[in-house]
N, C-alpha and C positions, 0 to 999 in steps of 0.2 A: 496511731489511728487504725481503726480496723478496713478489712479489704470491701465492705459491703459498704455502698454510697445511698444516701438519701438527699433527696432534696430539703432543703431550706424550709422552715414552714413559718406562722406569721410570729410566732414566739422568739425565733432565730431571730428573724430580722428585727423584733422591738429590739434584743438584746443590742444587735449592730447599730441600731439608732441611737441607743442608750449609750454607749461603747464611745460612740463617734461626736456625741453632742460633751460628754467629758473630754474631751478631745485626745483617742486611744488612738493607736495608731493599727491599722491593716494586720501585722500581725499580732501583735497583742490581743485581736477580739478575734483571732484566731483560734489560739491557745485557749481562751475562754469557752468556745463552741469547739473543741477539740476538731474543726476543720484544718483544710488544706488553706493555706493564705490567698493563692490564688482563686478560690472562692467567694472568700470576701469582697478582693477588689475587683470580681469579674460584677458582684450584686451592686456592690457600691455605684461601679461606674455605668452599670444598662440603667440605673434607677434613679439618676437626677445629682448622683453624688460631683461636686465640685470643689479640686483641690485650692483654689482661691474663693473663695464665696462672695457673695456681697455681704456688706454690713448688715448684721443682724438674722443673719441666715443661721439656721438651727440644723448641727449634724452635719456641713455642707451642702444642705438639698435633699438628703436621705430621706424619706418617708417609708416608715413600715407599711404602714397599711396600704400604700397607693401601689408599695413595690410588689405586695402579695397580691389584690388583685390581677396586678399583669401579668404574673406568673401563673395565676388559676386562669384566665381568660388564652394566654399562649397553650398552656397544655392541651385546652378542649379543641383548640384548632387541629386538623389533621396533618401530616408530616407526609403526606403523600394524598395525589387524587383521587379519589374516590372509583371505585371498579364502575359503578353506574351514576350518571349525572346528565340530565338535560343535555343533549348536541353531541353526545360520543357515539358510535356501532352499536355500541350493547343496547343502548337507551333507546334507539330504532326497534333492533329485532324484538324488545322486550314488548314495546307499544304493535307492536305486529302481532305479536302472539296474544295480545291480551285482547286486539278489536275479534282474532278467530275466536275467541270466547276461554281460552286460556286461566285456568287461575296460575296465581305468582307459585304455587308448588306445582303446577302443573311444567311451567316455564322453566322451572330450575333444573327439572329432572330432563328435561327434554336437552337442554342447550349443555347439562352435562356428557349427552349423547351424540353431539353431533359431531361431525366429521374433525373440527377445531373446537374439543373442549373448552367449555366454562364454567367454572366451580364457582357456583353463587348459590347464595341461603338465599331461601324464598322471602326471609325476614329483611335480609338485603332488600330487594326488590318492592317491600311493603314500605322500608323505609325511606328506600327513595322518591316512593309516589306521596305518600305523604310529608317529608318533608320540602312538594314546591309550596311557592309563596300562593296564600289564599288570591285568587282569581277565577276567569273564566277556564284558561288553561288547563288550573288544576281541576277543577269542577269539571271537566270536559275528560278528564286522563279518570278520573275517581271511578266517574260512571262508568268507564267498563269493566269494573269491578263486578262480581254478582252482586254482592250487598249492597253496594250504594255508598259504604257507611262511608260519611265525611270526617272521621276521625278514628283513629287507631288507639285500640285498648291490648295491649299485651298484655297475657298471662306472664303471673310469676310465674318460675318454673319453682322445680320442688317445693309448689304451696301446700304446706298441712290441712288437711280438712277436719276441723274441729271431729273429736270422737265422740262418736253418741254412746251411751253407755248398755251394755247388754243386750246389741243389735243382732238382725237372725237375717244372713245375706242372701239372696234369690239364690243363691245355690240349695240352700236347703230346703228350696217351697218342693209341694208334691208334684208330679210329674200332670195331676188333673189341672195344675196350676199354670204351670208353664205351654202345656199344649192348649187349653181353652176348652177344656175339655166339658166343663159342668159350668152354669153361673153363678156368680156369689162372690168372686174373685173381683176386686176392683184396683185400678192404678191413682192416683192420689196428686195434686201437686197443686202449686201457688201461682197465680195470675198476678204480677205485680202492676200497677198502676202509675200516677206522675209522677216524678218526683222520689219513686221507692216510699211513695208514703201513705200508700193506699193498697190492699189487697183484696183475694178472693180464692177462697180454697174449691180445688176442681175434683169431680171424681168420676171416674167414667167405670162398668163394668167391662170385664176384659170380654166375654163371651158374646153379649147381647148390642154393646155399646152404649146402654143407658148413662144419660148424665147427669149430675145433682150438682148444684153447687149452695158452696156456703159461704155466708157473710161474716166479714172477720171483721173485728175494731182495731187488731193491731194481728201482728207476726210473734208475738210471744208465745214461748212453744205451749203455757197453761190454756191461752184463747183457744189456741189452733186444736188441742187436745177435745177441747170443749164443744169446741165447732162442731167439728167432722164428727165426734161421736153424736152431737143432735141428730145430724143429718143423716147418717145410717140408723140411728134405731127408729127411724121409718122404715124401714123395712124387716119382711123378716127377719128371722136370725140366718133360716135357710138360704137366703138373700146378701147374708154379710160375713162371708168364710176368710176372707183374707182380704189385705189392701198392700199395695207393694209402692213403697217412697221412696226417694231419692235423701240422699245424707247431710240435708239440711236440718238447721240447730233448729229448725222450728217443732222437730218430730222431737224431740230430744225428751221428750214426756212419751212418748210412743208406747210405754207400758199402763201406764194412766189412761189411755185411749185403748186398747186393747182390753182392760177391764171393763170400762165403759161400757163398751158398744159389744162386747164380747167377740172381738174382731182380733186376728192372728194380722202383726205387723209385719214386713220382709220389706230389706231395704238393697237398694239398688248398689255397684257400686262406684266407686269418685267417679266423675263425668264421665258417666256412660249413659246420655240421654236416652240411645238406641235402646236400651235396657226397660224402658218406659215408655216405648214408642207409639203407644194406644193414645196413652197420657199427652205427648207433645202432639200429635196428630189433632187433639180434640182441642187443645191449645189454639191451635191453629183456628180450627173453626169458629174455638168461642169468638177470636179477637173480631170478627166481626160485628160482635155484637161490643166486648169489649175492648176497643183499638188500646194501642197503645198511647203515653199520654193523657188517657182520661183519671180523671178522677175517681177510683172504684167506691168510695167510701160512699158515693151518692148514691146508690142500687140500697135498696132495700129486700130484705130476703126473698118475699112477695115477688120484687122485679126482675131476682137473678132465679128465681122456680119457674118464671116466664118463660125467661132468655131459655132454658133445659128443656121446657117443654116443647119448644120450636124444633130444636135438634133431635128430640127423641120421638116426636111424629112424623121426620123427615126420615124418605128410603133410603136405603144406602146399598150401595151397589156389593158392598162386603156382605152382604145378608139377604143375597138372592133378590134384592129390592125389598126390602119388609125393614118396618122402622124396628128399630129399638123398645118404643112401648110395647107392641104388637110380642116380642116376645119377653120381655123381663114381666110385666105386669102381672097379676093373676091371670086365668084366663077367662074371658067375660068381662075382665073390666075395662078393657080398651078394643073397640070395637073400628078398623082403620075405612071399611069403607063407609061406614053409617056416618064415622067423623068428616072425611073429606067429601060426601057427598051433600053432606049440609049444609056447609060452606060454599059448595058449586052452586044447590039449589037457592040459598037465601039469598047470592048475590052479593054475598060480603065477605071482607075478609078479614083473617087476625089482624091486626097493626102489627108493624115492623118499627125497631128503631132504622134511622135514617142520616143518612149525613147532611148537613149544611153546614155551607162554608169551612168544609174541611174536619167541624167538628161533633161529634153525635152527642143527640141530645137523649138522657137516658131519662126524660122524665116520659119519654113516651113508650116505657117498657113497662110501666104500669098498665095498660092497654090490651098486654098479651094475655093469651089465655094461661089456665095454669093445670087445668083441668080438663077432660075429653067432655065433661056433663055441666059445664061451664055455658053460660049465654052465650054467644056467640056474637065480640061487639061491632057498634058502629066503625064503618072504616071513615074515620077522619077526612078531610079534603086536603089533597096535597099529600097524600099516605102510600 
């Protein structure tokens, strides 16, 4: 027998059942599985084996299958306590640091510093809060998390990112690009929906902040190509110099779209959101119009040109207070105080969508304006 030991696995042990119901003896189904003998009759005897049986007993008791379960169910068990566990030191200080506002990497680097080191992964600590038993307790430990999230998503590590084919990386955009120097330069990205079954393509200009969005029927990278090129050749070409994505399969036509729209692609690289942070910024804002959990599929182009136009006559403190229209537009075609003083004077206002009972109802983004030369509608009751 060689110096290298493995365990038993459920093959082994049919053989020993098989072995044992011919009625083999201990070493003999040794010699068969080229084990050590005392192997055998250490499995035999944890797993039910019995050298008198009763009558009609098969194997003596032996079960393969009942004996590998227990040996899969003992391994997962630990051989030692746990460094953090509900009621120890650590599990105190650790719930201290997290109510001062602490994240779990925050905590780890810190108690690696302290007077009586403690080497613990932050991932440690994630996993002990998530694995207590669902209650109040836990619910109570979760929340002072930042995110809230009630359940833990671990990234794979060394996850492949699907390669896009004949990609041009923000390293190579021009330096008018990367400083914000001209407009025309836009950042590009996906609003997902319920379910991951529903979407909404985003695009914001990097210099002005103007936003467009476009209505998708699915995430296939021919729709998405399709989309987004409608939706910029609204504008000039002067208007449409670049779009910078992130290294999702949806772009993965990104040459088909650059023809299109005659628009230069540049992509970001693996998770680096920061890298498109105009993009996730505006993210942010949309979801108020589009929360997370809804349904995007229900927005018609019309409702989500709405949803843009709200944001791009809104000031913004990044632009001296001056919207986004006020400079992407031609000039003369958006006129900011003649629009908001219309509004003041007529005593009405755009419609907003709105929450109730937790969820928005998007049929009332039909309502928005979409235009500065638009009537200006009725405000609903209860609006």
């Amino acid at each position: 027998m060689g110096k290298s030991f493995q365990h038993l696995d459920l093959g082994d042990r049919a053989t020993i059942q098989a072995q044992l119901t011919l009625g083999m003896r201990p070493g003999a189904i040794a010699m068969v599985l080229k084990r050590a003998r005392s192997t055998i009759t250490r499995e035999m005897h944890r797993n039910g084996w019995m050298a008198k049986p009763r009558r009609g007993t098969i194997a003596g008791g032996y079960r393969s299958s009942t004996a590998d379960r227990r040996a899969r169910v003992l391994a997962a068990k630990p051989r030692r306590r746990r460094m953090l566990e509900p009621g120890n030191g650590l599990w105190g200080e650790m719930l201290d640091r997290l109510q001062q506002g602490f994240s779990p990497v925050q905590i780890a680097s810190i108690l690696g510093r302290m007077p009586n080191p403690v080497q613990i992964s932050h991932e440690t600590i994630y996993t002990a809060l998530y694995a207590m038993p669902r209650g109040q307790l836990r619910a109570n430990v979760l929340d002072l998390l930042r995110r809230h999230h009630k359940a833990r998503k671990v990234e794979a590590k060394n996850r492949r990112s699907r390669s896009i084919p004949d990609m041009t990386l923000i390293d190579d955009r021009p330096l008018e690009v990367s400083e914000r120097l001209v407009p025309g330069h836009w950042e590009g990205d996906l609003i997902i929906g319920k379910g991951n079954l529903s979407q909404v393509g985003t695009l914001v200009e990097r210099t002005t902040l103007f936003v467009a969005l476009v209505k998708l029927s699915d995430a296939r990278a021919d729709t998405v190509a399709k989309g987004f090129s409608t939706i910029l050749k609204r504008f000039k070409s002067q208007m449409r110099l670049s779009m910078t994505y992130d290294q999702g399969s949806e772009m993965s036509l990104h040459k088909t779209l650059a023809k299109a729209a005659n628009i230069t692609v540049y992509f970001a690289h693996p998770h680096s959101p920061w890298e498109r942070g105009i993009s996730e910024n505006t993210n942010g804002l949309l979801r108020d119009y589009l929360p997370k959990g809804t349904d995007l599929s229900l927005y018609s182009q019309k409702q989500l040109d709405a949803i843009a136009w709200q944001l791009n006559t809104r000031v913004r403190k990044s632009l001296a207070w001056k919207s986004p229209a006020e400079l992407f537009l031609p000039k003369g075609a958006f006129h900011f105080e003649k629009y908001w003083t219309a509004i003041h004077t007529s005593k009405k206002r755009p419609a907003r969508i709105y929450r109730v009972a937790g969820k928005w109802k998007a049929k009332h983004a039909s309502h928005l304006q979409t235009n500065p030369s638009a009537k200006i509608p009725t405000r609903d009751r209860g609006h």
